[in-house]
C-alpha positions, -999 to 999 in steps of 0.1 A, spaced: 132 -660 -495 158 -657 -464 198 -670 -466 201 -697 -441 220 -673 -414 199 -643 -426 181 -627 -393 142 -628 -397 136 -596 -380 152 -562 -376 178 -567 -355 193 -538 -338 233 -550 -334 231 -553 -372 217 -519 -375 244 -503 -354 273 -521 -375 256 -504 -406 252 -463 -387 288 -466 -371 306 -486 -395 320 -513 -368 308 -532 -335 292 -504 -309 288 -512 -271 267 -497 -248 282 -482 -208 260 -483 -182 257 -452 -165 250 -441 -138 240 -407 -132 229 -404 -98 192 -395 -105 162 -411 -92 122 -414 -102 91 -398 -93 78 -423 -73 104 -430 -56 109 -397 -44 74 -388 -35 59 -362 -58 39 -395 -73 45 -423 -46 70 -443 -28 84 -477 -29 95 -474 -71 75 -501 -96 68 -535 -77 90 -552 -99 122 -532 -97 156 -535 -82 180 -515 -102 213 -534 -85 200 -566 -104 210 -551 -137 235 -525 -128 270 -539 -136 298 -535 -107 318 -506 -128 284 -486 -129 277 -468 -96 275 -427 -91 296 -424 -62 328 -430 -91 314 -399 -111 304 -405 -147 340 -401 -164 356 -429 -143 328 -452 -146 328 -448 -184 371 -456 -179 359 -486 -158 334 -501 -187 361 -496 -216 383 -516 -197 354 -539 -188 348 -545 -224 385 -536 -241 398 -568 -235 368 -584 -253 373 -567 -282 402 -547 -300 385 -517 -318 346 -509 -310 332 -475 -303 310 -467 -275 275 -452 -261 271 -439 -226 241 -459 -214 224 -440 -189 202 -465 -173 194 -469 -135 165 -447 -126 150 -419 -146 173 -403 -162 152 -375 -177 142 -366 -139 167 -331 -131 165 -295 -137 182 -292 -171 210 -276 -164 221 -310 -142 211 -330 -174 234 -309 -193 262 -311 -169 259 -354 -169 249 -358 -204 278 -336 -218 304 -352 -188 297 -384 -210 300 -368 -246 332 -354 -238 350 -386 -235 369 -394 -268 356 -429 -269 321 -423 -268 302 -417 -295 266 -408 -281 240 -413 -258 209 -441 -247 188 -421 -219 162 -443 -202 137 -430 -186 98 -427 -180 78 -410 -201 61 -388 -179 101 -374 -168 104 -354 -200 92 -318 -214 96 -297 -243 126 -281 -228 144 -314 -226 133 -327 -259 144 -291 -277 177 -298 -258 182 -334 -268 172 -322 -302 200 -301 -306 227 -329 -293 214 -351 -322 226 -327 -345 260 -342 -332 259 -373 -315 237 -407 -321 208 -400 -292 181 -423 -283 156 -419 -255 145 -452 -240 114 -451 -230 103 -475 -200 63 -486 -213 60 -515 -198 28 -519 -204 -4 -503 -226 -27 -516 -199 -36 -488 -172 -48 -513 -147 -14 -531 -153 3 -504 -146 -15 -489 -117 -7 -525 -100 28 -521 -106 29 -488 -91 40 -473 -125 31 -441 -114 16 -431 -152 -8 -446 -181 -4 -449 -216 -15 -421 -226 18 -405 -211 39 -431 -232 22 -417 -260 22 -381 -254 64 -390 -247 70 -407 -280 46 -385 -302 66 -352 -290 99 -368 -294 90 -383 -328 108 -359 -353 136 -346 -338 163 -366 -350 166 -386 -316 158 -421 -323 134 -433 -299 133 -470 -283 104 -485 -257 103 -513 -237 82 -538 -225 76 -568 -201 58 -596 -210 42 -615 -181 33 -582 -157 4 -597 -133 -31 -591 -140 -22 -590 -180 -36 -615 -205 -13 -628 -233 -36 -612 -262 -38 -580 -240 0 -583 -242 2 -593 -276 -22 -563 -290 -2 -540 -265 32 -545 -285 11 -538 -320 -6 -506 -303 29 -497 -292 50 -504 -325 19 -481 -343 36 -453 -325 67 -436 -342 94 -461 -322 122 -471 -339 133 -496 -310 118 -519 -292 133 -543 -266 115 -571 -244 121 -592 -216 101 -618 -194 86 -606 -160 111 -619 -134 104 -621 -97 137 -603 -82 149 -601 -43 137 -568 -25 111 -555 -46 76 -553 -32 67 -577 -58 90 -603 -49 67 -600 -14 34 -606 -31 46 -635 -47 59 -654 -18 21 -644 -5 6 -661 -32 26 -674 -61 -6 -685 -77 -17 -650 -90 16 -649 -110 18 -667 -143 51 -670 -149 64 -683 -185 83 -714 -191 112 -708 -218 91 -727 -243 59 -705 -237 78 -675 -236 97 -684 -270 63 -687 -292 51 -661 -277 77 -639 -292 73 -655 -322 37 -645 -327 47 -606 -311 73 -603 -341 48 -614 -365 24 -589 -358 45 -559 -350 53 -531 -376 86 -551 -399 108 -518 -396 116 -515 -360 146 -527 -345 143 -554 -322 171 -550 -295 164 -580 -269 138 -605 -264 150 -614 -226 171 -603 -194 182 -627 -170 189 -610 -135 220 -623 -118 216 -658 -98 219 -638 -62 188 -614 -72 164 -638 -93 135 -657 -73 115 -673 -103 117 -683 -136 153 -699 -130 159 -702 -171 194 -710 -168 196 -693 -203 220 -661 -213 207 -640 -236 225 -653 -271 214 -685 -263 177 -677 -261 181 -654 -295 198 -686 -311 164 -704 -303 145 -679 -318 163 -679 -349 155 -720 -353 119 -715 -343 115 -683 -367 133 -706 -396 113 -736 -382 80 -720 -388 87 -704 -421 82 -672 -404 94 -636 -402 87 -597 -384 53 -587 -397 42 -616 -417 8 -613 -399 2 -578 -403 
């Protein structure tokens, strides 16, 4: 049924070869914004688990202004590969979360460059509104947009323990009104948040690819330096059940067997630099880990959907 190097799933990278017609590489971004409760008007302190300098590459900060970091991340990447086009990434915080007038200003900062070729917004889903949306809309007219939306989680009292800020139901209200706009729309989630049960997680990621997503990315919970989380856990390690690579591996397996077989799976795992990361200590980049997957998928005779 499948070639021997044929991907069983979706895969996203594949998918953007086959839109843009060669190899396409996101640019962090960022765009000096911040997140509801972070600033107050729903709390303080930001999700328990998050430290945005643990994922923010050294080109990306918003002192340089959006056009020179975008400069600084083609030359990042240039000498990795000769031709490739490129998507402004904005990432840290929410970045949905401005009067829309500054959105306009950042967003079209980054559009004007010659070398990119569109936009990935991440963002909450309780950060967006009509207004945005009808804006964003009109942009995909033009340019490749996709709004990432950070789910985390389907499970309220998950999320209220992370200091999410928001429930589902505002994930769904997000997706539902951006579905049908032309702006592809990608979620993510995190497999291993405390207080979450593996089939609570697994039915989550079906509930969630049910929705009109067209990409979904996952990663492992990781314990990371000056988060309030990385507090409890020194408190009491035991309340956190943190995966082992081998646990964590078939439990993707059985996620991509349920999930809907047309979306786009972007990642499976993150792996925070060395000077951030408390626990799990994988060792293990992120090719590596989708290489395992691959053999396990091919192992088990298995593929996106199968157990629909």
């Amino acid at each position: 049924m499948f070639e021997r190097d044929q991907k069983r799933y979706n895969d996203y990278p594949t998918y953007f070869r086959t839109l843009f017609g060669e190899r396409v590489q996101k640019l962090s971004i960022d765009g000096g914004f911040t997140c509801p409760n972070r600033d107050g008007s729903k709390g303080i302190g930001g999700c328990s688990f998050c430290n945005n300098d643990s994922f923010n590459p050294d080109y990306c900060r918003a002192v340089e202004g959006i056009t020179r970091q975008i400069e600084e991340g083609i030359r990042f990447f240039g000498h990795k590969y000769n031709k490739q086009k490129y998507l402004a990434y904005f990432q840290v915080y929410s970045n949905t979360y401005a009067p829309l007038e500054v959105l306009k200003q950042r967003y079209e900062e980054a559009l004007a460059h010659p070398m990119i070729a569109g936009l990935v917004i991440g963002t909450r889903p309780d950060t967006v509104n009509d207004e945005v949306l009808d804006y964003l809309e009109l942009l995909a007219r033009e340019y490749y947009v996709c709004v990432e939306y950070g789910v985390e989680s389907v499970n309220d009292e998950v999320l209220q323990r992370v200091n999410r800020g928001h429930g589902f139901a505002a994930s769904e209200r997000a997706i539902r009104g951006t579905a049908g706009r032309g702006i592809a729309i990608g979620a993510h989630l995190i497999f291993g948040l405390p207080g979450e049960s593996r089939e609570s997680m697994l039915e989550g990621a079906v509930r969630l690819c049910e929705l009109p997503i067209q990409v979904l990315k996952l990663h492992q919970l990781q314990i990371v330096k000056d988060t309030r989380m990385a507090e409890e856990y020194a408190e009491n390690p035991s309340a956190f059940q943190l995966y082992t690579q081998e646990e964590y591996l078939d439990f993707v397996v059985e996620v991509i067997e349920r999930i809907r077989p047309d979306v786009y799976l972007e990642r499976f795992v993150n792996q925070s630099p060395p000077e951030y990361l408390i626990a799990p200590k994988w060792g293990i980049k992120n090719f590596e880990f989708t290489a395992k997957l691959d053999k396990r998928l091919r192992e088990l005779d298995t593929w996106q959907g199968k157990e629909r």
